[in-house]
Each structure stands twice: as C-alpha cells, then as structure tokens.
C-alpha positions as CSV (number, residue, x, y, z in Angstrom):
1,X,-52.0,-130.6,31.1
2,X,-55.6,-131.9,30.2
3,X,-56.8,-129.3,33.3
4,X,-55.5,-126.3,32.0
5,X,-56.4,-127.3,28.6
6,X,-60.3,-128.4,29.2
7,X,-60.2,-125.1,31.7
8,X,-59.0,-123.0,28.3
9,X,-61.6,-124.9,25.9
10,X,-64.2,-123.9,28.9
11,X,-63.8,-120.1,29.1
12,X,-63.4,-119.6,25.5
13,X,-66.9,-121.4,24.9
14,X,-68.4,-119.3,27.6
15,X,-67.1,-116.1,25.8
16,X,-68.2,-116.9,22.9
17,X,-71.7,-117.4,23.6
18,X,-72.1,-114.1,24.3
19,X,-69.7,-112.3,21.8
20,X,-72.8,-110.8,20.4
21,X,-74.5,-109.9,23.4
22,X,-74.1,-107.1,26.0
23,X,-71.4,-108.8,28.1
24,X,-68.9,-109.3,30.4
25,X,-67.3,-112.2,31.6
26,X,-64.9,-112.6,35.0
27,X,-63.2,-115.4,35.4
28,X,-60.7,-116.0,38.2
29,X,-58.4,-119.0,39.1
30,X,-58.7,-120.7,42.2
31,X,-54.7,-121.1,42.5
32,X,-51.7,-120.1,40.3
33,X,-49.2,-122.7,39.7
34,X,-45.9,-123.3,39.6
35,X,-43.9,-125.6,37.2
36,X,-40.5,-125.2,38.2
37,X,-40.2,-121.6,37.6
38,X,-37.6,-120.8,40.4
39,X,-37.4,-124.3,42.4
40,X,-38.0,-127.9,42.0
41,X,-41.8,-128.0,42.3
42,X,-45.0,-128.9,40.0
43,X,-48.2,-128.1,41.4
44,X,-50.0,-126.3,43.5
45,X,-50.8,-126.0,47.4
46,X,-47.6,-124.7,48.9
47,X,-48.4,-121.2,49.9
48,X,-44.6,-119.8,50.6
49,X,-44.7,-119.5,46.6
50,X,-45.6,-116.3,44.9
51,X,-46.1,-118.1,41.6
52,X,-49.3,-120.0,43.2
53,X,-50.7,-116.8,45.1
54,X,-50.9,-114.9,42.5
55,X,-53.3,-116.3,40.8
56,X,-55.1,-115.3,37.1
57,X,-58.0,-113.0,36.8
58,X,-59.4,-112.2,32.9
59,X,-61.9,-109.8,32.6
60,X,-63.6,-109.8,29.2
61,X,-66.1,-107.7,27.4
62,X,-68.0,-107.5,24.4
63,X,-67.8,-105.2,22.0
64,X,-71.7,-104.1,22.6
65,X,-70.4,-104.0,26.1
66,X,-67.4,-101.7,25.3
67,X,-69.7,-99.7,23.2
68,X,-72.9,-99.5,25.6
69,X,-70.4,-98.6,28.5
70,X,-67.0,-96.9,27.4
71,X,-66.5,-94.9,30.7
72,X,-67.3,-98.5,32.5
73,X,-64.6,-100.1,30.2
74,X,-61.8,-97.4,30.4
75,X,-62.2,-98.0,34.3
76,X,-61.5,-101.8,33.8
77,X,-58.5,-100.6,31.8
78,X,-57.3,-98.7,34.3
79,X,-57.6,-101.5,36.8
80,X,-55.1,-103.7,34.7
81,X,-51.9,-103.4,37.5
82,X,-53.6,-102.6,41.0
83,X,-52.8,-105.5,43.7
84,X,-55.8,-107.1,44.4
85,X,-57.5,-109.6,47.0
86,X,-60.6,-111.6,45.8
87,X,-62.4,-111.7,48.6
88,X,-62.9,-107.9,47.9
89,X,-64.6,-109.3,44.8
90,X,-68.1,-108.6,45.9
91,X,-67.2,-105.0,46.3
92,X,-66.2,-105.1,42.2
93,X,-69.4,-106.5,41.1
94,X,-71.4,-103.9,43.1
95,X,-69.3,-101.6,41.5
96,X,-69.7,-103.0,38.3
97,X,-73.9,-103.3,38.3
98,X,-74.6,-99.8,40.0
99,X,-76.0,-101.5,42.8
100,X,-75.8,-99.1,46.2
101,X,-75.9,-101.1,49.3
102,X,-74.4,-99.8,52.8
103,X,-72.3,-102.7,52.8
104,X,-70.3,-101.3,49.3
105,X,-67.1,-100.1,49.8
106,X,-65.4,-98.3,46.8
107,X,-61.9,-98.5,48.5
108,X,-62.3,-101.9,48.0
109,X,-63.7,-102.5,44.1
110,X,-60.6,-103.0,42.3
111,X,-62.6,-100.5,39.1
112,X,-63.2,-97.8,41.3
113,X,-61.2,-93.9,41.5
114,X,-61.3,-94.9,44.9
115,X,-59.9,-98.0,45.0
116,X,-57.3,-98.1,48.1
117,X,-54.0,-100.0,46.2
118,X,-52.0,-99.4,49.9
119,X,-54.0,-101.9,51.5
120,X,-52.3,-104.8,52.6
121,X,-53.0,-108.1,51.3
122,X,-52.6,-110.8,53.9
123,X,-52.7,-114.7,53.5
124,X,-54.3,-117.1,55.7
125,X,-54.2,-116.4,59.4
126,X,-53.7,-112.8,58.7
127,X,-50.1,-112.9,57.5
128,X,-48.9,-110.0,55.1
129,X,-48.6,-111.3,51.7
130,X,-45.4,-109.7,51.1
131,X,-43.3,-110.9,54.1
132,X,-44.6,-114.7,53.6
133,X,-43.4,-115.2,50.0
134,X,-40.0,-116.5,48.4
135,X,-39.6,-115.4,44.7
C-alpha cells in the first residue's frame, strides 16, 4: 500500500510542476497487479494473469499544451482504447516531437492515423498475448 501510494504522491508532484508550462507527461507502470480480482493472488510476477499484463499508461497534458497543440491532443484522445505494446514506445515519442528518422514507424506510434491496432501483441518468448492469459 505505501508503493502505490508514494508512486501516486510522485506523479502528481511531477505534474504539477509543470501545470503552467508547455507540457506533457507519460508515465507508464512497469507491471499491473492483481489483488485477488479473479483468484487467490496479491502481487505481481505471474505472467498467465491479464490483470498484471496490462499494465497503466497516463498521458497528461497541460492546458498550454492542449492549447499550443489541439490537433496533437485530439490524436492522444483518439488513442485512449487501441491495444498497445511499450516497446513500440519509442515510435510514440517520435511521433509525438516531429522528429523524422528512417527508423520511425507510424504503424507502430500508438497517436498516429496509421497506427496498426491488428498487430499482435506477444509476451516473452514470442507468445501471443491473447492465447497465454486466464481472465
């Protein structure tokens, strides 16, 4: 409980130092947990569990941000449901700074029109997220 609660305290002081600046803040967990949502488990580490794979991801922006960039921010917006694999993240921040490099792929930046929401997500040693999981 004092983890997720310092974690909490920690994100909202990084937001709000820059609530009054041209901002945005990503912040993504490094597991999801589960706390006997559908079995007899606490924790984290046990990978058959769809409650720790999907794991949280908060976007936030200011409102100089939302102003300075409304196309930019209706494209986060958009992004809210689309299944998603972090290690595609660097693709997303590209995205997200304008920054064109051969190595950019817009099928894989969650923001993008281009964003490819059929490709499979897969778990270590290549297994397909969606036949590995119980609910």
């Amino acid at each position: 409980d004092k983890a997720m609660r310092d974690n909490g305290e920690i994100v909202d002081e990084i937001i709000r130092r820059f609530e009054q600046e041209n901002a945005i803040v990503i912040y993504i967990s490094d597991h999801g947990e589960e706390v006997h949502d559908v079995r007899a488990i606490c924790g984290h580490g046990d990978e058959t569990s769809n409650w720790q794979r999907e794991i949280p991801m908060l976007v936030w922006t200011s409102a100089r941000f939302r102003a300075a960039y409304p196309e930019l921010q209706a494209r986060l917006a958009g992004s809210v449901d689309r299944p998603y694999m972090t290690d595609d993240m660097i693709h997303t921040l590209l995205d997200l700074m304008q920054i064109s490099t051969p190595e950019y792929n817009p099928a894989k930046s969650i923001l993008n029109p281009a964003f490819d929401a059929s490709r499979k997500r897969l778990l270590k040693g290549g297994v397909a997220y969606e036949r590995a999981c119980i609910d």
